[in-house]
Residue, then its C-alpha position, 0 to 999 in steps of 0.5 A: x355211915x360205912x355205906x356213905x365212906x364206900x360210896x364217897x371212896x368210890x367217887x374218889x377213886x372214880x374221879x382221881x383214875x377216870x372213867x372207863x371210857x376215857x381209859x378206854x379212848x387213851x387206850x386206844x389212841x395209844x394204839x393207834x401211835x403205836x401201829x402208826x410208830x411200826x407202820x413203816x420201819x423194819x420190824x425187828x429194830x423198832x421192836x426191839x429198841x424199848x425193850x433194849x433201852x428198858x434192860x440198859x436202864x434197869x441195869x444201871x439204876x440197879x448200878x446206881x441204887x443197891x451197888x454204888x449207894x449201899x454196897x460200895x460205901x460198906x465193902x470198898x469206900x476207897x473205890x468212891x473217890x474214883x467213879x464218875x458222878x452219879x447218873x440217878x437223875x438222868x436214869x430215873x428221868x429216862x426209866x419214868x419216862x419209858x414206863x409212862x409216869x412222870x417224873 
């Protein structure tokens, strides 16, 4: 019984990740995009512009999550009435995608 459950968790969990080759061309191909992405730019601004990107998205979802939805409505609700909309949509849609999941 266990062994027929370790088995099918193993096909399952084969089926839903893929196999190794296929990580392995995805893996591959990703890395012909990104040395063909830095073939012909300067070094220093294409390198930087992700991780930049990444530290502004971080910064502002964690404006958006612990700050403005849970510590401004306890310390100071009077302040909500004169901030802009919020931006989680976007920010999510933009940091997901940065980081490869979809969303």
């Amino acid at each position: 019984m266990w062994n027929l459950l370790r088995d099918l968790g193993t096909r399952l969990l084969r089926d839903l990740t893929g196999s190794s080759r296929e990580r392995q061309e995805l893996l591959a191909a990703q890395i012909r995009l990104n040395e063909r992405e830095t073939e012909h730019a300067p070094s220093s601004v294409l390198r930087l512009w992700r991780s930049f990107l990444g530290w502004v998205l971080a910064l502002l979802f964690c404006w958006e999550v612990p700050v403005r939805l849970l510590l401004l409505p306890l310390l100071a609700p009077d302040l909500l009435d004169d901030l802009p909309p919020p931006a989680l949509d976007q920010i999510l849609s933009l940091l997901a995608g940065m980081l490869g999941l979809p969303f």
